[in-house]
KETI-663144 format. One record per residue (C-alpha): x, y, z. Coordinates in Angstrom, 1 decimal. Each point is the difference from the previous one (the first is absolute). Layout:
% KETI-663144
[atom [X Y Z]]
...
//
This chain:
% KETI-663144
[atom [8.2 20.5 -7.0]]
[atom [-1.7 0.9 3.3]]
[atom [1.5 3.0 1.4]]
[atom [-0.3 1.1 4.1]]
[atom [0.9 2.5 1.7]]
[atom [2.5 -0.3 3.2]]
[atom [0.7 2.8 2.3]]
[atom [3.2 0.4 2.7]]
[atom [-2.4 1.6 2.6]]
[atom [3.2 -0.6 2.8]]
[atom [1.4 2.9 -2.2]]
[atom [-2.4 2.5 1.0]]
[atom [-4.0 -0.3 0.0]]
[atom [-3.0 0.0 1.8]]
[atom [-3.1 -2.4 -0.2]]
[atom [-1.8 2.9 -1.7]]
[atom [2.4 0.2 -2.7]]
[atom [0.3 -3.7 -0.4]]
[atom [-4.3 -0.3 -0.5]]
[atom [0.4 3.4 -2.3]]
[atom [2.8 -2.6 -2.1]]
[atom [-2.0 -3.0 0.4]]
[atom [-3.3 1.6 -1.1]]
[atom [2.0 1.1 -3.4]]
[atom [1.4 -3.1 -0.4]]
[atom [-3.4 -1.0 -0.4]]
[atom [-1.4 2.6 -1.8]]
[atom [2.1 0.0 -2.4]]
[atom [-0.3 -3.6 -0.9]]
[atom [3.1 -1.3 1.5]]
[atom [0.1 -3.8 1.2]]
[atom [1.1 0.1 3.9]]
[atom [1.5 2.1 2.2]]
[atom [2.8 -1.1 2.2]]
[atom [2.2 1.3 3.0]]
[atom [3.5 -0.9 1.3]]
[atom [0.2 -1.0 3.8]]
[atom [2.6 1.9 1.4]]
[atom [-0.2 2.3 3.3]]
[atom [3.2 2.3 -0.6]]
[atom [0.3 2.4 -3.1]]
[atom [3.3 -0.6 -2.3]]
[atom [2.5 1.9 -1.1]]
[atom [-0.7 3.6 0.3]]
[atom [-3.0 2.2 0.8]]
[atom [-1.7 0.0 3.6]]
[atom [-2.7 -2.7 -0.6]]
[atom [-2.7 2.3 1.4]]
[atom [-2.5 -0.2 1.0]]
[atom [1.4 -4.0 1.1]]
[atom [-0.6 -3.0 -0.9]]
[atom [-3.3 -1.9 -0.4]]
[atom [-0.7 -3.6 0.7]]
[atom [-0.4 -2.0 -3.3]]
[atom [-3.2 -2.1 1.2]]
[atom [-1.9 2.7 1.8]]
[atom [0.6 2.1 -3.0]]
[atom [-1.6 -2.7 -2.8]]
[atom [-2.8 -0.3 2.9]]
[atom [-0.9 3.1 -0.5]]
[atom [0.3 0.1 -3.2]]
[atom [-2.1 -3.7 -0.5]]
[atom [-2.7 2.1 0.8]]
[atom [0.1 3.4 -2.1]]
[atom [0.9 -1.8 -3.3]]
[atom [-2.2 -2.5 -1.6]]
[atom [1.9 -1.4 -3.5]]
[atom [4.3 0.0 0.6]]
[atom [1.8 -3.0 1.7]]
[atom [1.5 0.9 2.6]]
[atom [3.7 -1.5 1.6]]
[atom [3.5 0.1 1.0]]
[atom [3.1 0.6 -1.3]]
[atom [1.3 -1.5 2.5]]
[atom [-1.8 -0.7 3.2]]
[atom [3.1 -0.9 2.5]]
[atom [0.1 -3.2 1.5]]
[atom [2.0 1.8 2.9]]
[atom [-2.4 2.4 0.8]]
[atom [-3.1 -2.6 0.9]]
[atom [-0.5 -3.5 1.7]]
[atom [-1.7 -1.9 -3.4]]
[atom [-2.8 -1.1 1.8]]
[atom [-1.1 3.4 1.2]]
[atom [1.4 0.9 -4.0]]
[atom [-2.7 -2.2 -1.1]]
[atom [-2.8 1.4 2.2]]
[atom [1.2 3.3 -1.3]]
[atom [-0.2 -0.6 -3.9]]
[atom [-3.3 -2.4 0.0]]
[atom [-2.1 2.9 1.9]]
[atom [1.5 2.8 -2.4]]
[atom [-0.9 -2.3 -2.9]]
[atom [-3.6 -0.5 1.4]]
[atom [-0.6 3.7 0.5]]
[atom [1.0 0.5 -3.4]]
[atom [-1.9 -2.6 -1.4]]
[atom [2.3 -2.2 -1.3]]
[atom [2.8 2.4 -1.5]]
[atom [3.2 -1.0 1.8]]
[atom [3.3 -1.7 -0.5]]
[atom [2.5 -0.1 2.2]]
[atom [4.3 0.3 -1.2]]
[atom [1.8 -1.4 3.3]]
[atom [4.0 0.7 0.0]]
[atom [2.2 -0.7 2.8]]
[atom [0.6 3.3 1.1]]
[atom [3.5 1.9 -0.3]]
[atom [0.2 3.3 0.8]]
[atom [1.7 -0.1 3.5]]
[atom [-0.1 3.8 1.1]]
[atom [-3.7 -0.3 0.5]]
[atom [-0.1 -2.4 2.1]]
[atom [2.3 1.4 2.1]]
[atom [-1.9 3.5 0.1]]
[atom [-3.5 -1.5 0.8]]
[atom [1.6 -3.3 2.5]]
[atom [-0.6 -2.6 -3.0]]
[atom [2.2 -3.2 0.4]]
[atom [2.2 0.0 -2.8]]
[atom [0.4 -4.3 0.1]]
[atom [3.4 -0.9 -1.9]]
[atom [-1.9 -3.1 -1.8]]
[atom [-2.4 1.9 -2.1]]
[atom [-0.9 -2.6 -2.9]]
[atom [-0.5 -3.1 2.1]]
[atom [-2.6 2.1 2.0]]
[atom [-1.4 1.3 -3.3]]
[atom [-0.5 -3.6 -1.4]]
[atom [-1.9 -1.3 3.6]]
[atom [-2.0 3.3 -0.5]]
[atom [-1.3 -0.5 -4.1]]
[atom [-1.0 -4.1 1.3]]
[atom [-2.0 1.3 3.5]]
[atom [-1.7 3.0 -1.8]]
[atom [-1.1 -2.3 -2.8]]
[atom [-0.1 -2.8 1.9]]
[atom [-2.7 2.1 2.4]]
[atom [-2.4 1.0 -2.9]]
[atom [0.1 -3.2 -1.9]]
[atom [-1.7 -2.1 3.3]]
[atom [-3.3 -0.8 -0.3]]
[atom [-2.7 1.4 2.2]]
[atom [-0.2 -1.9 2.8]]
[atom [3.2 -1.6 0.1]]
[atom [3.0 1.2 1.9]]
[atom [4.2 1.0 -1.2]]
[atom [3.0 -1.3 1.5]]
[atom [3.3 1.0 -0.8]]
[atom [3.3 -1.1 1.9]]
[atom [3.0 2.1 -1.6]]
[atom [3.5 1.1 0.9]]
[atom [-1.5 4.1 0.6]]
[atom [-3.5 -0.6 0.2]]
[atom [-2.3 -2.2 1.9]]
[atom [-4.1 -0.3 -0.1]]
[atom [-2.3 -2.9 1.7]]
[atom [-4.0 -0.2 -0.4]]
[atom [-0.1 3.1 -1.8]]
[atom [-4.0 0.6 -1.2]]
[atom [1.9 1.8 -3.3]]
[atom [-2.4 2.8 -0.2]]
[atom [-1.0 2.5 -1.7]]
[atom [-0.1 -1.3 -3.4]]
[atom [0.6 2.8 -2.7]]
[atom [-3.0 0.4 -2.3]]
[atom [2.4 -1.3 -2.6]]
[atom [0.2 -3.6 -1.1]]
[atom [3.6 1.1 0.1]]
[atom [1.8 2.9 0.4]]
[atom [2.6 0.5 -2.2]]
[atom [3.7 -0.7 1.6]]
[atom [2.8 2.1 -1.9]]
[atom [3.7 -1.0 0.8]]
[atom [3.1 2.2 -1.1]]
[atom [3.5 0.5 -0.2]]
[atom [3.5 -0.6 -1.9]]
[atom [1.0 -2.7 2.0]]
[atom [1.0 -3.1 -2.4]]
[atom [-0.8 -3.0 2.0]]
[atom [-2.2 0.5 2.9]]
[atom [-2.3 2.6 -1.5]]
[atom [-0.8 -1.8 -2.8]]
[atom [-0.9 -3.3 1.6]]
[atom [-2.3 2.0 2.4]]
[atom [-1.7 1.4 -2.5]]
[atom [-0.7 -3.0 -1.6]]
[atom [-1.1 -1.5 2.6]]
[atom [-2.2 3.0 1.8]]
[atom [-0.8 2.6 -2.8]]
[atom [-2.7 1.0 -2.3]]
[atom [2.2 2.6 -1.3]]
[atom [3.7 0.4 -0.2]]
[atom [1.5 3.7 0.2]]
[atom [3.4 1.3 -0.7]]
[atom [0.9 3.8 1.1]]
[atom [1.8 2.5 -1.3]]
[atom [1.5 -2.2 -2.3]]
[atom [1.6 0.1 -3.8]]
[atom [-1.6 -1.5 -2.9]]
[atom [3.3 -2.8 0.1]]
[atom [-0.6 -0.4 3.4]]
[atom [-4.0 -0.5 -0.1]]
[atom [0.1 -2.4 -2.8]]
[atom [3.0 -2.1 1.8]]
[atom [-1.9 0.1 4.2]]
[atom [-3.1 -0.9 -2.8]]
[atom [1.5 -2.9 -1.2]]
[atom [1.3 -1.3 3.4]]
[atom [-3.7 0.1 1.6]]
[atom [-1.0 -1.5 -3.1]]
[atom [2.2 -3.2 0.8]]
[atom [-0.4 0.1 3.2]]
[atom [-4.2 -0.6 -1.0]]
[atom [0.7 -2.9 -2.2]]
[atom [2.6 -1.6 2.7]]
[atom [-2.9 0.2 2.7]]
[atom [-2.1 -1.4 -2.4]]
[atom [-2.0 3.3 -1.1]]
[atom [-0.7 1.3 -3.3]]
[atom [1.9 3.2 -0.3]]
[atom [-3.0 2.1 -1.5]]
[atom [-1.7 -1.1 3.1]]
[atom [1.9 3.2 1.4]]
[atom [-0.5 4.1 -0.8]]
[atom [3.5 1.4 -0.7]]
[atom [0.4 3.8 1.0]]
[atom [2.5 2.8 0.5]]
[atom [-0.2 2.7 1.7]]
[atom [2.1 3.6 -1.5]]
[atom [-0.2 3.6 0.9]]
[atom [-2.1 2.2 -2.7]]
[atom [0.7 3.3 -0.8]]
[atom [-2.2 1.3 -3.2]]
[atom [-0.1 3.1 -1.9]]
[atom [-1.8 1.4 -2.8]]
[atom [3.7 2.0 -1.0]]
[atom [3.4 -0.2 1.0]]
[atom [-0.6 2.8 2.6]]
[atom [-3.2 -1.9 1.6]]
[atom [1.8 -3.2 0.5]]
[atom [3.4 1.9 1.1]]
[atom [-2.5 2.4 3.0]]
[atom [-1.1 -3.3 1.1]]
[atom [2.5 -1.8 0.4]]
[atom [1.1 2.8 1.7]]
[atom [-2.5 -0.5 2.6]]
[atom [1.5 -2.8 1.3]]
[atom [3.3 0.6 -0.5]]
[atom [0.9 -1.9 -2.9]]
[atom [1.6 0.5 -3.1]]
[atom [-1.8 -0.7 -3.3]]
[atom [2.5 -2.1 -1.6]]
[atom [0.7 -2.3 3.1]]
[atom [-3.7 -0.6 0.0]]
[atom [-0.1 -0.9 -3.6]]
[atom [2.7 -2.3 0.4]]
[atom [-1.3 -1.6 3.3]]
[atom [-4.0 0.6 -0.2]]
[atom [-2.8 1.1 -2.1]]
[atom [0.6 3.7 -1.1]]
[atom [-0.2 2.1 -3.0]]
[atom [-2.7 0.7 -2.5]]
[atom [-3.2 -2.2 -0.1]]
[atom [1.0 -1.3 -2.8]]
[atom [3.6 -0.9 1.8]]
[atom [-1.7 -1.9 3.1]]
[atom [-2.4 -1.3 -2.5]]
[atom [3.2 -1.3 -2.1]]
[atom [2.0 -1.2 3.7]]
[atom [-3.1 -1.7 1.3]]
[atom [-0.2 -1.8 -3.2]]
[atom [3.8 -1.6 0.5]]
[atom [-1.4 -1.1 3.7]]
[atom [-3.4 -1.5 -1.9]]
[atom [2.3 -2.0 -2.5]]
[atom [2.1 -1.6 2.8]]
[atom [-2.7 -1.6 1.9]]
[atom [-1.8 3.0 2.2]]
[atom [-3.6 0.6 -0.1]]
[atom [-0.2 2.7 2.7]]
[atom [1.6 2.9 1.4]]
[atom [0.3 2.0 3.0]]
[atom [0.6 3.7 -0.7]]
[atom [1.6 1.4 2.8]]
[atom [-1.1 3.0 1.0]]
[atom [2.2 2.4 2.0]]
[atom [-1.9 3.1 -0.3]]
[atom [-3.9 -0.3 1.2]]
[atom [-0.6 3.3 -0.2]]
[atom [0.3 0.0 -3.7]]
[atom [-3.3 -1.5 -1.0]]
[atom [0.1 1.2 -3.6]]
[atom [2.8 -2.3 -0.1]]
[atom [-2.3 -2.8 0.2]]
[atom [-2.3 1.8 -2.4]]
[atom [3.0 -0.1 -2.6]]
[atom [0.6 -3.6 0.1]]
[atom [-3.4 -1.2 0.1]]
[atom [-0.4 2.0 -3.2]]
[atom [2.6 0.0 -1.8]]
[atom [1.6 -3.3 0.9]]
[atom [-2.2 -2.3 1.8]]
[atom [-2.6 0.4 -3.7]]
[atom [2.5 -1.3 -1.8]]
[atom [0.8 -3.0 1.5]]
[atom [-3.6 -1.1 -0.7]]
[atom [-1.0 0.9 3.5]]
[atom [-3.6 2.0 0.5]]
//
């Protein structure tokens, strides 16, 4: 079980707390570290000191790290044109040398875009779709030869499709509950399919759905990573995991029911159920980056046990 970390930096966090984070992440022997694209906080709290951009941020960060992958949860298809997405990701994944995959989404949260002059479009998906085939349609020509693309949203003639990344291929993650649509993109786009938030019912059924959706575009369903992401919250006591949670203004049993909190030996236990119905990797969300012992916790108490070094 490969387990990340994933930080909500809309909620409140500089580019200097996000390298302290990312730099722990890798320290302490974690796989990736990922960040949400979002440009207004949620919920309450001021989001100071404001937002930070979600590409420039794993720029920087390509550069003052040297072992984690690096990527999205998700990038917003609203927020950037795809070809300018794709210059974007293959320069970040060349200054890191090779360490970046990209999780595209259509975008949803309206109130941003209306606070920073974003157009909110009312067909999200179909844009999405056009997006996943020009990004990878971009990377995958050969040198030398040119990409075309004629859609309903999006139109490219004679483009040189450069950069490349440093990649072969960088990973493509595609996520969601959506039964039909979400599913079939994945299948058709994704190296890895990831389900948020979700219960252990609800993972294994979205699971299943991508799985079909594979064999029906004639791919083998293994072909694909399946993932969740869940909020963590872990204590060595009752009164550790109770102060944290807390700290972001949860309770401890509504994140026991609805995440990974508890004991190590309770997330140890949960993350187990999620292993058993099909996921190999998790994204612990992180709500509070101040808390680096935190980290320090999980990697040693949780992350060991599940056979990770």
């Amino acid at each position: 079980m490969d387990l990340r970390i994933f930080t909500e930096p809309q909620q409140g966090a500089s580019y200097d707390t996000l390298l302290t984070v990312a730099k722990a992440t890798e320290d302490l022997g974690f796989d990736a570290f990922y960040r949400s694209d979002h440009y207004l906080k949620m919920g309450a709290g001021d989001g100071l000191p404001g937002p930070t951009d979600a590409w420039i941020t794993l720029a920087g960060l390509a550069r003052e790290t040297r072992r984690i992958r690096l990527g999205t949860l998700m990038t917003a298809g609203t927020f950037r044109l795809p070809g300018v997405l794709a210059i974007q990701v293959a320069q970040v994944d060349q200054m890191s040398g090779g360490r970046v995959e990209l999780g595209l989404g259509a975008g949803w949260f309206e109130e941003e875009h209306t606070a920073y002059g974003i157009p909110f479009p009312k067909e999200k998906f179909g844009r999405l779709e056009e997006q996943l085939a020009i990004v990878t349609g971009l990377w995958s020509t050969e040198p030398g030869k040119t990409f075309d693309y004629d859609g309903t949203y999006y139109q490219l003639k004679d483009s040189p499709a450069l950069p490349k990344p440093a990649q072969r291929k960088i990973p493509i993650l595609v996520g969601g509950h959506g039964a039909t649509r979400t599913p079939r993109l994945a299948a058709r786009y994704a190296d890895e399919f990831n389900i948020p938030f979700a219960s252990l019912a609800d993972s294994e059924k979205q699971f299943g759905r991508v799985r079909e959706a594979a064999k029906a575009a004639g791919r083998a369903p293994d072909d694909l990573v399946y993932s969740n992401a869940l909020v963590v919250c872990v204590g060595k006591d009752d009164a550790e995991v109770a102060r944290r949670a807390a700290a972001i203004g949860r309770e401890p049993e509504e994140l026991k029911a609805n995440g990974l909190a508890g004991s190590p030996a309770e997330v140890v236990d949960k993350i187990g159920q999620y292993a058993a119905i099909g996921s190999s990797r998790i994204y612990l969300q992180i709500l509070d980056l101040d808390d680096l012992d935190h980290l320090e916790l999980i990697s040693s108490q949780v992350q060991t046990q599940l056979g990770r070094e």
